[in-house]
C-alpha positions as CSV (number, residue, x, y, z in Angstrom):
1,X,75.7,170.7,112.4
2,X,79.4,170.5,112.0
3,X,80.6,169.6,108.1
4,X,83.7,167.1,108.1
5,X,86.7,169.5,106.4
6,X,87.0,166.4,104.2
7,X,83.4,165.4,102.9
8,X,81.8,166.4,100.1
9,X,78.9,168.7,101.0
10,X,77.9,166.2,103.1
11,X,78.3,166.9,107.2
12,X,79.1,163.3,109.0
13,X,80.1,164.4,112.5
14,X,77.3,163.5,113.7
15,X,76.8,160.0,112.0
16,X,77.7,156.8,113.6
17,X,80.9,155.5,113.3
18,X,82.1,159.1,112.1
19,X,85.0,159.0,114.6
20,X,86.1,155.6,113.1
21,X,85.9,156.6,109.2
22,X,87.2,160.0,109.6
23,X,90.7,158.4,111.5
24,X,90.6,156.2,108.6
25,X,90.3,159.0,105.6
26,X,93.2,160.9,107.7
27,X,95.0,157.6,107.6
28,X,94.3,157.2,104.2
29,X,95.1,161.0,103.0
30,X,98.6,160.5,105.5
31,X,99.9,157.4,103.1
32,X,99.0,158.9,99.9
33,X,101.1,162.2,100.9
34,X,103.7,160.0,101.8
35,X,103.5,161.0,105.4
36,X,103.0,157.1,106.3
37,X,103.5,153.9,104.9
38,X,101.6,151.6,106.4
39,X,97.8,151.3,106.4
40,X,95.9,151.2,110.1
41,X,92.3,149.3,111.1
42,X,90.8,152.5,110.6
43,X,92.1,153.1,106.4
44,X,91.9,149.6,105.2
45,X,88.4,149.9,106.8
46,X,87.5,152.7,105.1
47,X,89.1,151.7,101.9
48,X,86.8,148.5,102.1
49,X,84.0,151.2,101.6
50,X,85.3,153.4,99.5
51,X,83.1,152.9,96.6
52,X,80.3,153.5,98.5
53,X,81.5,156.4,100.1
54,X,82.4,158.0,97.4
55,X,79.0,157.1,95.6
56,X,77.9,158.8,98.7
57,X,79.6,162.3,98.9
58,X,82.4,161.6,100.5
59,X,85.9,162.6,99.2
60,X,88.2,159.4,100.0
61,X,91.7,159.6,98.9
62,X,93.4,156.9,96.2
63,X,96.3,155.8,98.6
64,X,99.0,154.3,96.8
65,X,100.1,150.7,97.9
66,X,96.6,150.3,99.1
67,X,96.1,146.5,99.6
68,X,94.2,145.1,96.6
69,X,92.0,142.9,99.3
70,X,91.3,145.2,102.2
71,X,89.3,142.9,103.6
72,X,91.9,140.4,103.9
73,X,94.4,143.1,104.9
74,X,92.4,144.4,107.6
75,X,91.7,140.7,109.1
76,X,95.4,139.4,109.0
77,X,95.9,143.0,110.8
78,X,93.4,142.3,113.7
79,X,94.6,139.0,113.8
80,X,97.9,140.5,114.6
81,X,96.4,142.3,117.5
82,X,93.4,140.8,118.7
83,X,92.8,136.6,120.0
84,X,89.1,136.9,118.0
85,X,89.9,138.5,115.2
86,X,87.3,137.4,113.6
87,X,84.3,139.1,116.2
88,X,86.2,141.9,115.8
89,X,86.3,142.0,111.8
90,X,82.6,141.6,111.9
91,X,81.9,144.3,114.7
92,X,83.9,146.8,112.6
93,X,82.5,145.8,109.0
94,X,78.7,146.4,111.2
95,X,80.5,149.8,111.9
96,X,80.7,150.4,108.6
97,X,77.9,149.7,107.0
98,X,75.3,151.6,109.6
99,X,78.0,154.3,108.9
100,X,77.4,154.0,105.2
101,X,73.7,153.8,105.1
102,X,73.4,156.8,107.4
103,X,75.7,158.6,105.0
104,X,73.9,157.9,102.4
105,X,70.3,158.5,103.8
106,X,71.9,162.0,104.5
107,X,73.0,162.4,101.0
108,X,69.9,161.1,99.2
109,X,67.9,164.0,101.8
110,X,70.0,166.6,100.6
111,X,69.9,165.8,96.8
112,X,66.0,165.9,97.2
113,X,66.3,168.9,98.6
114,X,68.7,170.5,96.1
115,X,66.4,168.7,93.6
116,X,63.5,170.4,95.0
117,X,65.2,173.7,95.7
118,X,65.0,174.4,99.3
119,X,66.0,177.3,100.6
120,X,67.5,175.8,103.1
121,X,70.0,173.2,101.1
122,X,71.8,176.2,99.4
């Protein structure tokens, strides 16, 4: 199982939506470094979830200038770009969340194993 350079022990490649949330954490770690200033779908998305993400394992970047509403952020942005806006908002905040729970499935498993010492979790 291939381990995401930029979680936090805890692989994601393989968890759906990973594609989405990892452009997103690039996106994100690209404005705090001051590589970019503006913040894509695929950031304000992730930065919607990033308390749970991080609750989850996964190491998501503080961006500065990050909109204090993502949510709102994120649907003016699709509304820029897209006639239903609104379908779409909802199909990626879906993408999200069965990210999420997947995520956090994974990460509950491995405590438990950690917990438990299992060979196989060190």
């Amino acid at each position: 199982m291939a381990m995401s350079a930029h979680a936090h022990c805890v692989p994601i490649d393989d968890l759906p939506g990973a594609d989405f949330v990892q452009r997103g954490l690039d996106a994100l770690r690209a404005v705090a470094g001051g590589e970019r200033r503006t913040f894509t779908p695929e950031a304000l998305l992730v930065a919607i979830g990033a308390r749970r993400l991080r609750a989850a394992g996964l190491e998501v970047p503080h961006a500065p200038g990050c909109p204090r509403q993502p949510e709102l952020a994120l649907y003016e942005a699709l509304a820029e770009a897209h006639a239903d806006a609104h379908s779409r908002y909802n199909a990626l905040i879906r993408r999200l969340v069965s990210f999420e729970r997947a995520l956090e499935a994974r990460h509950r498993r491995l405590g438990e194993a950690l917990s438990a010492g299992h060979p196989a979790s060190r």
